[in-house]
Steps between C-alpha positions, in 0.01 A plus 500: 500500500797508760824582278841508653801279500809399722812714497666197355287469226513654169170473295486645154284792431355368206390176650357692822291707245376207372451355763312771693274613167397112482395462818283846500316368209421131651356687824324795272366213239378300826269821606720623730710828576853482515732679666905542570696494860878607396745363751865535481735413214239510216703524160290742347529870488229739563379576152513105470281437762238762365505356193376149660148438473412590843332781619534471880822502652585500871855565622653323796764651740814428308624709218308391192505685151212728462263364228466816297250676383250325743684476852378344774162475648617292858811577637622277759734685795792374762363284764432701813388430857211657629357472861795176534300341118715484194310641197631607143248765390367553197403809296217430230464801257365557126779454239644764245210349271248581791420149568464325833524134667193342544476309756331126487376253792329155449135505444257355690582668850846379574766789597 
């Protein structure tokens, strides 16, 4: 799930929760894993986000709030340019839980 919102927006916490716990459960009760991109201007605070059903997090660039206890497990940097290409690396690690992404492709051969 992709969560942010516009500057000139003001969502309520409760109904992001909501939200956000909701949709983990659809994709989890479909069979598959879900996971949480925080972009900017999230209304939740860090032991909010933790407490969200999720338990893979990546960060993007911007200044998020840090979902406590877990952290992050991707954490998105500043775009840079490298040999005249733009790139925004990304760090992958294991959480404070010791858990890592896993990463998925399509089955039968695709990329």
């Amino acid at each position: 799930m992709h969560l942010e919102w516009s500057p000139e927006v003001a969502p309520d916490p409760h109904a992001t929760i909501a939200y956000a716990n909701a949709w983990h459960h659809a994709v989890v009760d479909a069979g598959l894993r879900a996971g949480l991109y925080i972009g900017p201007n999230v209304p939740l605070r860090g032991a909010q986000l933790g407490d969200l059903a999720f338990t893979s997090y990546w960060k993007s660039a911007n200044r998020v709030a840090w979902p406590t206890p877990r952290g992050f497990q991707l954490v998105q940097g500043l775009e840079v340019e490298v040999h005249g290409v733009c790139i925004d690396p990304d760090v992958a690690s294991c959480d404070a839980a010791g858990d890592s992404l896993v990463w998925l492709a399509a089955s039968g051969g695709a990329a």
